[in-house]
VEXDO-307514 format. One record per atom (N, C-alpha, C): x, y, z. Coordinates in steps of 0.001 Angstrom, whole numbers, plus 524288, in hexadecimal, padded with zeros to 5 digits. Layout:
XYZ
...
This chain:
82D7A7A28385C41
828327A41B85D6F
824B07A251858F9
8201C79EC985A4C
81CEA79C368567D
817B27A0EC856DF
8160D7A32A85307
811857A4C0850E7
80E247A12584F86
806AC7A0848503C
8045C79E1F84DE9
802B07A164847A6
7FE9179CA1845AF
7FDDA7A2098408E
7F9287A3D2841BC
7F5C47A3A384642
7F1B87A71884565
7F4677AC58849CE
7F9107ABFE84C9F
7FA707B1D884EDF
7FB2C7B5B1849DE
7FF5B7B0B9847C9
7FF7E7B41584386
7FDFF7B82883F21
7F8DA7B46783E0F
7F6597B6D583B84
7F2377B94983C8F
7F0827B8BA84250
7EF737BEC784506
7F2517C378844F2
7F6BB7C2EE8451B
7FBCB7C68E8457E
7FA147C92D83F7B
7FAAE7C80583B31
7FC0E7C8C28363B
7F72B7CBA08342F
7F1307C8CD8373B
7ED097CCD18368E
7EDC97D17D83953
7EF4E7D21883D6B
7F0B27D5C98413E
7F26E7DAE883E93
7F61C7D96583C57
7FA5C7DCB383B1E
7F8ED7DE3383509
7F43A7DAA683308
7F4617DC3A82DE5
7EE1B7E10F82D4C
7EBD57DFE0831B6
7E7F57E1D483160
7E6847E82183084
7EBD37EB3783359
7EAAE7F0EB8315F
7ED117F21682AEE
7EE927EE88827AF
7EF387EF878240E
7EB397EEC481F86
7E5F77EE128225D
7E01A7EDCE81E58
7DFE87F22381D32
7DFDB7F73181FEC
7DF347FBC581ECC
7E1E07FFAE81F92
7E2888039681D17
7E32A8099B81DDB
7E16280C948216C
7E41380E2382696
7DED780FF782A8C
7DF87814E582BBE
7E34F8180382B0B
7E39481DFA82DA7
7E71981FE3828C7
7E755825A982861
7EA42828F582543
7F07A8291282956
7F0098290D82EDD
7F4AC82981830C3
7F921824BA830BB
7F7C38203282D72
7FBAE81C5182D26
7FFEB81E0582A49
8027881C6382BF5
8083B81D0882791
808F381A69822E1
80AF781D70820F2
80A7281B6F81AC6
80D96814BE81A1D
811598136381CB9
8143880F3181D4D
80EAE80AE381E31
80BEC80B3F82266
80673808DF82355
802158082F81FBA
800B580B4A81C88
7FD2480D4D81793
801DC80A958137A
804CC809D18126F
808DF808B380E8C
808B0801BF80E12
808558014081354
80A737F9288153C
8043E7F80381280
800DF7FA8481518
7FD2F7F8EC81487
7FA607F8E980F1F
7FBDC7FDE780E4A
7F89A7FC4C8059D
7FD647F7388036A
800C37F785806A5
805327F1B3803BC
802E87ED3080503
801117ECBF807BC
7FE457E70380A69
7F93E7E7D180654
7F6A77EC1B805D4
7F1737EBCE80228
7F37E7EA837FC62
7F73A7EAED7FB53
7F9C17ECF47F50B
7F8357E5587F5E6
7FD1E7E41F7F8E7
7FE267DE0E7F86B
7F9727DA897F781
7F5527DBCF7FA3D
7EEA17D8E27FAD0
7ECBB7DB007F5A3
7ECDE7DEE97F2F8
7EBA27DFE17EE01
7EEC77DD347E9D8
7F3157DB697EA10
7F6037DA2A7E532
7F5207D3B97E74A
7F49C7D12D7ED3E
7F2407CCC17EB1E
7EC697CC777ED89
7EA3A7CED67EC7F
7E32E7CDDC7EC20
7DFF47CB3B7E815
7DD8D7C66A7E940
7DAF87C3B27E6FE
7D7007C4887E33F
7D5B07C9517E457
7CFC97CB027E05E
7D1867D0FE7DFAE
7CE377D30A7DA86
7CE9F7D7707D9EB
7C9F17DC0E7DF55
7C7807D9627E079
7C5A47DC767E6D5
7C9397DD397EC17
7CBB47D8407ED00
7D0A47D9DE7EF9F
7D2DF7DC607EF09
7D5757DC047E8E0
7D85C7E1647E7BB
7D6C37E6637E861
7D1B27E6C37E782
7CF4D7EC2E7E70A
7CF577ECEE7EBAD
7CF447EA417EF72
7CDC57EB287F4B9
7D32F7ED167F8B3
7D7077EBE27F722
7DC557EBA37F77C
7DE137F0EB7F5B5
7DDAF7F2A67F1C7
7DD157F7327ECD7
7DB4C7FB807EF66
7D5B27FC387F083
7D4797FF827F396
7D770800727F8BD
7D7527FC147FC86
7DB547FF49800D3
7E042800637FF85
7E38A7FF647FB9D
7E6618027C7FA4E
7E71A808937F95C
7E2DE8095B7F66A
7DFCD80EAC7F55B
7DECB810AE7FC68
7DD2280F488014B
7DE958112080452
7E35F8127D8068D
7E61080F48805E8
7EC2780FDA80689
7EDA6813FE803BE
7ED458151E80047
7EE708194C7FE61
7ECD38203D7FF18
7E76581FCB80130
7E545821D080492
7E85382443808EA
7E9288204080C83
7EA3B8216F811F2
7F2888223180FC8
7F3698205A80BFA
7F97C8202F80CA1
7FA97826B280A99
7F705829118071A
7F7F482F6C8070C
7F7EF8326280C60
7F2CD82FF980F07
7F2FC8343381424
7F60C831CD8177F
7F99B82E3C816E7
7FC5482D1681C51
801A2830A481AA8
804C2831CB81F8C
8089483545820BD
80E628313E81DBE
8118E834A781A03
81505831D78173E
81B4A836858195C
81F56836AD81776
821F38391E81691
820F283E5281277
823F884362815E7
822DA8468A8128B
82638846A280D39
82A1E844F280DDA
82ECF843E4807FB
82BCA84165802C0
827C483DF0804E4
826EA83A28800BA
8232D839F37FFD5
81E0083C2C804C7
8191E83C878027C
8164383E6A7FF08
8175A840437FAE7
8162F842557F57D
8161B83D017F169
81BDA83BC27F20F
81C7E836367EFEB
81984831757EFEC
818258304D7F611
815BC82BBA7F91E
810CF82D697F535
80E6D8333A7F6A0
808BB834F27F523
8083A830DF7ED99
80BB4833867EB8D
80BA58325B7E694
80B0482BC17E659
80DAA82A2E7E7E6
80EF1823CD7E965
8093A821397E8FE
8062B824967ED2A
8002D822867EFEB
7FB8B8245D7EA71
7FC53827F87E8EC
7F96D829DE7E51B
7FA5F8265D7DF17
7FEFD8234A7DD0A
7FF38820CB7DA36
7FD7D81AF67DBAE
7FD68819D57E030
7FC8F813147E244
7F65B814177E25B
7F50681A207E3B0
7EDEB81AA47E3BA
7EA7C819F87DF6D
7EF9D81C4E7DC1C
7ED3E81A697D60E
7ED76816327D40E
7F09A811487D3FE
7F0C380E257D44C
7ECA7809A77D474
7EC9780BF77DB8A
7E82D809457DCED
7E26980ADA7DBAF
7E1DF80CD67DA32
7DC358129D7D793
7DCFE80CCB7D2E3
7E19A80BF17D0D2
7DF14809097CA83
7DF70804717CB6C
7E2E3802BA7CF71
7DFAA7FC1A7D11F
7DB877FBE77D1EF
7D91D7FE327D60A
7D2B17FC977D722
7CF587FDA77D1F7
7D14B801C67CEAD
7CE7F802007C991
7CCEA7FBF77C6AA
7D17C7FC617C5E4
7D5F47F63B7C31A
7D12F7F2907C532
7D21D7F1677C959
7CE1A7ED147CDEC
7C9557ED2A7CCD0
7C74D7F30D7CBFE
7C3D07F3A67CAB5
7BFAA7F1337C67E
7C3887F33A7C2E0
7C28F7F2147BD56
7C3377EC687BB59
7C5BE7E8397BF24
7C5147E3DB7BEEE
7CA367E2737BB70
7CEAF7E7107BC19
7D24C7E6887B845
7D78A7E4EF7BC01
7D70F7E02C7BD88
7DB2A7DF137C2A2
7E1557DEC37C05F
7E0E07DCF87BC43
7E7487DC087BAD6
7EA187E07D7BC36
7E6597E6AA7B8FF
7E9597EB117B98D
7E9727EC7B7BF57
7E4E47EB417C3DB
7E5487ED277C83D
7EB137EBBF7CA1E
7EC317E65D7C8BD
7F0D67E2DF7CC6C
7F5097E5FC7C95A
7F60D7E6077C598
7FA3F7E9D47C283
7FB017ED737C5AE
7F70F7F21A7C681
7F8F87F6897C772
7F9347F6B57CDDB
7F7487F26E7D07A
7F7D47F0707D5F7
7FE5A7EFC07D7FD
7FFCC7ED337D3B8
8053C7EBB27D4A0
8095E7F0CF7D359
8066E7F4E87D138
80A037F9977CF00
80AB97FDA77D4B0
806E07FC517D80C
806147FF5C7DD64
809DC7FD3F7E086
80D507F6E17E0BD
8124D7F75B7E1AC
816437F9C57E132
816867FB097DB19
81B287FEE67D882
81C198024C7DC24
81561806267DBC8
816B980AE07DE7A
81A3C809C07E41D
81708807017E713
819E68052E7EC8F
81F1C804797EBF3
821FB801E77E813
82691802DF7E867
82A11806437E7C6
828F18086E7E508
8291E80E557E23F
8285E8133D7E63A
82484812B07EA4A
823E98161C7ED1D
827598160D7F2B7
827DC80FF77F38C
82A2680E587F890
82F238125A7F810
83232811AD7F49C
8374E8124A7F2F5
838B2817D97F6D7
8331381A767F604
83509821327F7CF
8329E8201B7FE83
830EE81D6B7FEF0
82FE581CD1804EF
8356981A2D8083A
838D8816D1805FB
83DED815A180698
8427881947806E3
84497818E380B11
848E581C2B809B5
84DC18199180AA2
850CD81B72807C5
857D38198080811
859B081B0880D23
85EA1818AD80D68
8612981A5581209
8644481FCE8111D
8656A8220D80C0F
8677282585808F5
863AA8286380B72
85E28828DA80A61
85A7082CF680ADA
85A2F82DA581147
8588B82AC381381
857A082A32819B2
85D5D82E6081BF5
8626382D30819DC
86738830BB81BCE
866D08361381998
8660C835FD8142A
867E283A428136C
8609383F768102D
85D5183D2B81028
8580883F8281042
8595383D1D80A2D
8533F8404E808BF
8521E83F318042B
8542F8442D80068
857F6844317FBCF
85ABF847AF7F9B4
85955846F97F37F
C-alpha cells in the first residue's frame, strides 16, 4: 500500500493538532502528561528565547490542568509533589527567559527531565507489584 506525502501529512496534522492545548480538567493525566512531553521537546529545541517562553508557559498550564485531573489514589500525593516541583521549575525558567539569562533557563529546562524520570518510575509497576500489591 503506497501513501502519498501530502495524505500523510494531513494525517500527522490531524493527529497532532489536539496536542496545542490543554482543554478540560476531565482529561486523564496520561493525556495532560504526552502532551507537556511534546511541549518539553519544542522547548528544548526552540529557536529563540520567545519560543521558549512561549512553550514555558503552556507548560505552566499543564501543570495546571495535570493537578485537577483524576490520578490514582496510592500515588497521588506523590504525582502532587512531582507537579509542584516541575511548577517550580518552570516558575524559574520563564524568570531565567525573562531575565535574558538563557543558558540557566536551558540548564534547569533539562533538569525537568530528571524529574520525569524520576517520577515515571512510581507510575510503573513490576510484575511483582501487579501480583502481589504494593507491600
Amino acid at each position: 500500500m503506497k501513501f502519498s506525502y501530502p495524505v500523510l501529512l494531513l494525517a500527522l496534522l490531524c493527529c497532532s493538532a489536539p496536542l496545542s492545548a490543554y482543554t478540560s480538567q476531565s482529561e486523564s493525566l496520561e493525556v495532560i502528561m504526552k502532551t507537556f512531553s511534546f511541549q518539553y521537546r519544542q522547548a528544548v529545541e526552540a529557536e529563540s528565547a520567545a519560543q521558549r517562553l512561549e512553550y514555558v508557559q503552556q507548560m505552566q498550564q499543564g501543570m495546571v490542568a495535570a493537578k485537577q485531573a483524576p490520578m490514582r489514589d496510592d500515588l497521588a500525593e506523590k504525582f502532587v509533589e512531582g507537579f509542584k516541583k516541575v511548577a517550580a521549575k518552570l516558575d524559574a525558567i520563564e524568570q531565567a527567559i525573562l531575565a535574558g539569562e538563557l543558558a540557566q533557563a536551558e540548564q534547569q529546562l533539562l533538569q525537568i527531565d530528571q524529574l520525569r524520570i524520576e517520577y515515571h518510575r512510581l507510575r510503573k509497576r513490576s510484575f511483582w507489584q501487579w501480583l502481589f500489591g504494593n507491600r
